[in-house]
ZADO-1210 file (C-alpha; in nm, 4 decimals, padded with zeros to 6 digits):
<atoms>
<atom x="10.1132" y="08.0197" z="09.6450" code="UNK" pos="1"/>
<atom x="09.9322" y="08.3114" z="09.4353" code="UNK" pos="2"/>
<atom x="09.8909" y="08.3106" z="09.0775" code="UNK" pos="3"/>
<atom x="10.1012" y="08.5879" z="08.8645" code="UNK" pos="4"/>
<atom x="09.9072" y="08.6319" z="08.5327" code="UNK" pos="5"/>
<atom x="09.9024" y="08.9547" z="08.2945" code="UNK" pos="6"/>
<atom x="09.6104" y="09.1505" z="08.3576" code="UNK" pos="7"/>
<atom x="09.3345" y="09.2027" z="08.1071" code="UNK" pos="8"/>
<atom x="08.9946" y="09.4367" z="08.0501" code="UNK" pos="9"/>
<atom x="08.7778" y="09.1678" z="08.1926" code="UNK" pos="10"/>
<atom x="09.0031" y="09.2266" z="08.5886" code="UNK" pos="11"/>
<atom x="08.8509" y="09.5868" z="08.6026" code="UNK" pos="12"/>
<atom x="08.5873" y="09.4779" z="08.9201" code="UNK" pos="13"/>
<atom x="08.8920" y="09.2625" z="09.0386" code="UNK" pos="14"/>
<atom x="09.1323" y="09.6067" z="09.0820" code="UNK" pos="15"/>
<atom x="08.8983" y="09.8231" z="09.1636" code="UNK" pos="16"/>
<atom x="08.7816" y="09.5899" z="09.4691" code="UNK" pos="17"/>
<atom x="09.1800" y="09.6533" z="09.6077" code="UNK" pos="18"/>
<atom x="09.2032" y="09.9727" z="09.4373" code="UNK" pos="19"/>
<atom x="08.8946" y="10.1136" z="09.5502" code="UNK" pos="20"/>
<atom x="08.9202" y="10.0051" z="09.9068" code="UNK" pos="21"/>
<atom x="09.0196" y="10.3040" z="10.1326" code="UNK" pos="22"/>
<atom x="09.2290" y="10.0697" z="10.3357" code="UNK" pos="23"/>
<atom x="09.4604" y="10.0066" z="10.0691" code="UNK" pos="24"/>
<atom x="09.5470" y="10.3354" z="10.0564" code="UNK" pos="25"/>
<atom x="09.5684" y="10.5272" z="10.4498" code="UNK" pos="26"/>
<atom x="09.8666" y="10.7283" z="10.2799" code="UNK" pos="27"/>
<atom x="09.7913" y="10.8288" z="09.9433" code="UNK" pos="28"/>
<atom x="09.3950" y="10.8233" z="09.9543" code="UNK" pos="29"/>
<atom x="09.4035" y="11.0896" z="09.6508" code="UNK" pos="30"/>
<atom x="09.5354" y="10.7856" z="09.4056" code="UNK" pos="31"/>
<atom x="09.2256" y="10.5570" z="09.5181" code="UNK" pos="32"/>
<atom x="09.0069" y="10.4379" z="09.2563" code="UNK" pos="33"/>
<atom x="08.6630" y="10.5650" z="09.2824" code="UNK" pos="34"/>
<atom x="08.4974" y="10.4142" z="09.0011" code="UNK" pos="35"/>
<atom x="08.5294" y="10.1341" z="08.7485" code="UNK" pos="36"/>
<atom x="08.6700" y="10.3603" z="08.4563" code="UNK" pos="37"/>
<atom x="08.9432" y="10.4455" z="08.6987" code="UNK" pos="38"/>
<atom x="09.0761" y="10.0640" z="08.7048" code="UNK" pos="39"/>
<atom x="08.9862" y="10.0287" z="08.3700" code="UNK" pos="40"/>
<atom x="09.2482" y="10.2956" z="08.2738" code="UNK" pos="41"/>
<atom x="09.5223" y="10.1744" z="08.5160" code="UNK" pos="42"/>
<atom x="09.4832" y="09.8143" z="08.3675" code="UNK" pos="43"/>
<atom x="09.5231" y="09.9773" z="08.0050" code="UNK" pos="44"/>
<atom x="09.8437" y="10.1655" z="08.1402" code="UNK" pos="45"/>
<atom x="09.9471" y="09.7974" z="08.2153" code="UNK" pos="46"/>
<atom x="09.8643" y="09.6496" z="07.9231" code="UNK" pos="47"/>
<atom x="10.0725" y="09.9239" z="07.7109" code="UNK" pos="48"/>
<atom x="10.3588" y="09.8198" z="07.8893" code="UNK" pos="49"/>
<atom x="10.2893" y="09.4671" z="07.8177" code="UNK" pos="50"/>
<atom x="10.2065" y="09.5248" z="07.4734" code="UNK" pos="51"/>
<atom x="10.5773" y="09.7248" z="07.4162" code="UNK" pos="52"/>
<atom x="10.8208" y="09.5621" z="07.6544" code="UNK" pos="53"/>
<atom x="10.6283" y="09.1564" z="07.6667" code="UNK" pos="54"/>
<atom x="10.5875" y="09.2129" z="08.0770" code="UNK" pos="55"/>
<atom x="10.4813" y="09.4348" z="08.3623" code="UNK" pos="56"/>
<atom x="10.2492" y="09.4571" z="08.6376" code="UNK" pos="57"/>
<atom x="10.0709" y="09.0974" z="08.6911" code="UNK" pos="58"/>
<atom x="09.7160" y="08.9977" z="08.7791" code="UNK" pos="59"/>
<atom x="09.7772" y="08.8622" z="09.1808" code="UNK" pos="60"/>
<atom x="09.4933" y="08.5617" z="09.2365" code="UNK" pos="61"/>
<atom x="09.4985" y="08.3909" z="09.5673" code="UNK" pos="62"/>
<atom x="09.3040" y="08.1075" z="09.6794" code="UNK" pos="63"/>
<atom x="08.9360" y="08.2077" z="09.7012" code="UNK" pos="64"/>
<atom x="08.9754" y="08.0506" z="10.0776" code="UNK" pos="65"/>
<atom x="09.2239" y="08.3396" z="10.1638" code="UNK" pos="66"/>
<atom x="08.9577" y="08.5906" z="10.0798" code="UNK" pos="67"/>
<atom x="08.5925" y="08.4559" z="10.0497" code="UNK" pos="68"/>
<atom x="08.4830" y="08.7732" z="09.9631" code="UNK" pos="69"/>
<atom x="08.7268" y="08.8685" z="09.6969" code="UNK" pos="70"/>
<atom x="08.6475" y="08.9181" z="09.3196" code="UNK" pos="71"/>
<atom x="08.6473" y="08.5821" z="09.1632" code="UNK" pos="72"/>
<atom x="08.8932" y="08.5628" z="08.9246" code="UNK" pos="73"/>
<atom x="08.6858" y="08.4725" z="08.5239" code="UNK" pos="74"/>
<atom x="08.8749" y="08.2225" z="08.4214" code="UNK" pos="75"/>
<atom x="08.8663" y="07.9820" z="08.7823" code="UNK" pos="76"/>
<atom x="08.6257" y="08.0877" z="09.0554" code="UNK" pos="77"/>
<atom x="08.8674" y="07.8900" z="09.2997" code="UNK" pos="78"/>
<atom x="09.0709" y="08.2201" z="09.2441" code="UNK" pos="79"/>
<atom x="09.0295" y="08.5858" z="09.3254" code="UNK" pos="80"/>
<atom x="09.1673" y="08.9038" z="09.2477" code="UNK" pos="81"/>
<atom x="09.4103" y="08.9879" z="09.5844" code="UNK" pos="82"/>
<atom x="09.5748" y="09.2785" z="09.3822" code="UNK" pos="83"/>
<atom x="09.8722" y="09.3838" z="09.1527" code="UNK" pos="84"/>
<atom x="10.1960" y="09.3965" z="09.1554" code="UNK" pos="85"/>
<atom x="10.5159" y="09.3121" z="08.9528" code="UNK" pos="86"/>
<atom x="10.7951" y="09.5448" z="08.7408" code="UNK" pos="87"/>
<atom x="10.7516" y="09.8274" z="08.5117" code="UNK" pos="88"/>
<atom x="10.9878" y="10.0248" z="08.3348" code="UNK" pos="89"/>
<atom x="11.0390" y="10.3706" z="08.4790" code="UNK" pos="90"/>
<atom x="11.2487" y="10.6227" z="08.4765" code="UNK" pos="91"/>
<atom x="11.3987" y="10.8107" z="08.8032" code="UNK" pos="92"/>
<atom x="11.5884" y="11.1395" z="08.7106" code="UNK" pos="93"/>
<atom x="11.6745" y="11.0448" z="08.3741" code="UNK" pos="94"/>
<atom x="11.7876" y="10.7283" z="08.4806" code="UNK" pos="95"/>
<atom x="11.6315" y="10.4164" z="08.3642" code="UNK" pos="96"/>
<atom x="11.5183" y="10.1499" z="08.6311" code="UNK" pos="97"/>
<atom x="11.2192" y="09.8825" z="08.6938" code="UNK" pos="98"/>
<atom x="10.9877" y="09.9748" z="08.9071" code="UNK" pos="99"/>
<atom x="10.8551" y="09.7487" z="09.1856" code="UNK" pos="100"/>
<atom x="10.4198" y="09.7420" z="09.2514" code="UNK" pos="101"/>
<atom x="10.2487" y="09.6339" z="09.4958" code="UNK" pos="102"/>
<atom x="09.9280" y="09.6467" z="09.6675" code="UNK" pos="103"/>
<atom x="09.7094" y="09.3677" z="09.7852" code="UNK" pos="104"/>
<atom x="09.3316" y="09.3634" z="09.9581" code="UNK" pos="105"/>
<atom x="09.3727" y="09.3792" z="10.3490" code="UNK" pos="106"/>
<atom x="09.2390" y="08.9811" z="10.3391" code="UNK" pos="107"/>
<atom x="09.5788" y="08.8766" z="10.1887" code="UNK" pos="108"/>
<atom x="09.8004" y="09.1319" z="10.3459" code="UNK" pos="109"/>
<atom x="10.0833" y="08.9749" z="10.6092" code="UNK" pos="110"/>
<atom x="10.0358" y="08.6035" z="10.4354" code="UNK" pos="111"/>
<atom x="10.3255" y="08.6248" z="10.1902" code="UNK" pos="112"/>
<atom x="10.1655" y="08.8010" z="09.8655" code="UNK" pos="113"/>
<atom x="10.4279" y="09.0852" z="09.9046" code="UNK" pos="114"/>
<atom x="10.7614" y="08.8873" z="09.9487" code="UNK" pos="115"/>
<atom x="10.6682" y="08.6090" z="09.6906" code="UNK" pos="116"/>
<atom x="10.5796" y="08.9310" z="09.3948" code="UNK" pos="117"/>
<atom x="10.9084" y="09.0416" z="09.4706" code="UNK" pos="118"/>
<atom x="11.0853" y="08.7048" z="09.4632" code="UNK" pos="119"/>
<atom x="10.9091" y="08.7165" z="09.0879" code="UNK" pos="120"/>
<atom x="10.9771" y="09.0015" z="09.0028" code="UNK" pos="121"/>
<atom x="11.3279" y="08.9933" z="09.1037" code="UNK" pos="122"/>
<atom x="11.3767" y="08.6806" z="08.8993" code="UNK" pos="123"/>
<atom x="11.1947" y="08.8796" z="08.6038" code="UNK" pos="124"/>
<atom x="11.3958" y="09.1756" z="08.6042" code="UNK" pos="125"/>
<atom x="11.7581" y="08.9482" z="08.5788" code="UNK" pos="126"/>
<atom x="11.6284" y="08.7574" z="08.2740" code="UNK" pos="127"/>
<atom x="11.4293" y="09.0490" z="08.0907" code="UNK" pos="128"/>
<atom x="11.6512" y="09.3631" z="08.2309" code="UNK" pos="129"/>
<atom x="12.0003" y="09.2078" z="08.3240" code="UNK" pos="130"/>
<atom x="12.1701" y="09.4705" z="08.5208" code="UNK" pos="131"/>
<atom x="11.8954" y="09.7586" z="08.5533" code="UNK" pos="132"/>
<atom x="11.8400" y="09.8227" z="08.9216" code="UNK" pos="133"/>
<atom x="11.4691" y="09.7961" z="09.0833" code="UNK" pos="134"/>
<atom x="11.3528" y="10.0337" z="09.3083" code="UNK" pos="135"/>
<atom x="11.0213" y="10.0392" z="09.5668" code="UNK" pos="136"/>
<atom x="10.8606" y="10.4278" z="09.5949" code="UNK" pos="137"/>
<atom x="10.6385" y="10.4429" z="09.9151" code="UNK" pos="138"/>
<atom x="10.5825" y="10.6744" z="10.1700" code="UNK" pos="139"/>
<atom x="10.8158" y="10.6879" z="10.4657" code="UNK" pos="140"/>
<atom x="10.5070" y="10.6080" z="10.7160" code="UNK" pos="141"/>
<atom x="10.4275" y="10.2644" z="10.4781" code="UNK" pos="142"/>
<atom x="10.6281" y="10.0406" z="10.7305" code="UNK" pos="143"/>
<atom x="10.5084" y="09.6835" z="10.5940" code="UNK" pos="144"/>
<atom x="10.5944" y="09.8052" z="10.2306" code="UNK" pos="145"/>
<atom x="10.9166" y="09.8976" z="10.3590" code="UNK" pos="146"/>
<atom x="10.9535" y="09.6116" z="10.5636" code="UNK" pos="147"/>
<atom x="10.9023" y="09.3980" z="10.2515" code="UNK" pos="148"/>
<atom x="11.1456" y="09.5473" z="10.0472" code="UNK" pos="149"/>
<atom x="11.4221" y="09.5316" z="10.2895" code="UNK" pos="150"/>
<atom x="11.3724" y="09.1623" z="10.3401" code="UNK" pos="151"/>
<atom x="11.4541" y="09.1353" z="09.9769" code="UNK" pos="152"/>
<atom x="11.7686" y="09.2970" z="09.9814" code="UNK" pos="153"/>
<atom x="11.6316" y="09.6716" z="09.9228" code="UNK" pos="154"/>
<atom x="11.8271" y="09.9507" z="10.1008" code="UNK" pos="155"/>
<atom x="11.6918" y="10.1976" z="10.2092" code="UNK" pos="156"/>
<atom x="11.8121" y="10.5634" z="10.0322" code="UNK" pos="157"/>
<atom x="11.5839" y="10.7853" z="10.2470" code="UNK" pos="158"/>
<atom x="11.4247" y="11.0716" z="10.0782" code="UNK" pos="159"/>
<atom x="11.3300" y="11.0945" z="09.7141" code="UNK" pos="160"/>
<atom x="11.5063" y="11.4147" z="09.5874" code="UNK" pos="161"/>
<atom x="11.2210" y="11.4064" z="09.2634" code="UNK" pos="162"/>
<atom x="10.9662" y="11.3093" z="09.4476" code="UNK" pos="163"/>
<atom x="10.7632" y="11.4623" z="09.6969" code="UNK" pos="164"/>
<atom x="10.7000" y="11.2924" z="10.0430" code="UNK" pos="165"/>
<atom x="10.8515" y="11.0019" z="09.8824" code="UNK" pos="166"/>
<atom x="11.1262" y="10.7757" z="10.0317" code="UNK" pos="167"/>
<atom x="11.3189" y="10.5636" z="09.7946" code="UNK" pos="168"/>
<atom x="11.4118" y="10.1734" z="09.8863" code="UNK" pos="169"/>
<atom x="11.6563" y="10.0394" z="09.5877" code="UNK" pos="170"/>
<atom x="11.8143" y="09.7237" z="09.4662" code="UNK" pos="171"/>
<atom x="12.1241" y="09.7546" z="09.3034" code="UNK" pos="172"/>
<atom x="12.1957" y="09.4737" z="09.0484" code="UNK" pos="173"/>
<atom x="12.5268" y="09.3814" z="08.9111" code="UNK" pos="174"/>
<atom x="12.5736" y="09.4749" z="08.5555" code="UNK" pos="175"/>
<atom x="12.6217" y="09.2131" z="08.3104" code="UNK" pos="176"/>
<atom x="12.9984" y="09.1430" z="08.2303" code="UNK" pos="177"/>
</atoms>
């Protein structure tokens, strides 16, 4: 199973080997990282929402034998950096809801990674956000993220209306009683 950990400063080379790999990102190449600074800055984006709300996007580590060319990860080179992914709070139309991430090196992709973050974050978002619903933004062409979502009990509401080129996969939660 991968390791979910909060990311810090020190998992900048870690994000930026996902983030900076144009195969992560066929659809949206424009939001690749090109340079260190740029995963710097996304991890401190992280870490704010951390800092204010106590969770948010994790640190993914898998097995350094899933990926022997990953990142190691600092703290146990038995680990390495397969991506990020996790719940952030975001707001769609006015409306507040947690947001699902995730994106994982091509190594790891189609072994799990995906479906367990969401099991996590699932179970996150009932104990820290009891009733707010969670919704996956991809592209309409991003079948595996799609795929992934569904599995987890995501419908599908087509089309963002507020967001360009944008479809719009939700989970509705049952409000707390």
């Amino acid at each position: 199973m991968p390791r979910l950990r909060r990311p810090v400063a020190a998992d900048a080379a870690g994000v930026l080997s996902v983030h900076g790999d144009p195969r992560c990102y066929p659809l949206d190449p424009g939001l690749m990282h090109r340079k260190l600074r740029d995963s710097e800055e996304f991890i401190e984006s992280i870490d704010h929402h951390w800092q204010r709300r106590g969770f948010g996007y994790w640190a993914v580590l898998v097995p350094r034998d899933w990926w022997p060319e990953g990142v190691p990860d600092l703290e146990d080179d038995d680990w390495v950096h397969a991506g990020l992914g996790g719940i952030q709070h975001h707001e769609l139309n006015g409306e507040p809801v947690l947001n699902v991430y995730y994106r994982f090196g091509p190594a790891v992709q189609g072994r799990g990674v995906a479906a367990y973050v969401l099991d996590e974050a699932k179970a996150l978002a009932r104990r820290e956000a009891p009733g707010r619903d969670l919704v996956v933004r991809t592209r309409p062409e991003n079948a595996a993220a799609r795929r992934v979502a569904e599995r987890a009990g995501f419908r599908d509401l087509g089309p963002s209306p507020w967001e360009d080129a944008t479809e719009l996969l939700r989970l509705t939660v049952e409000k707390p009683a």
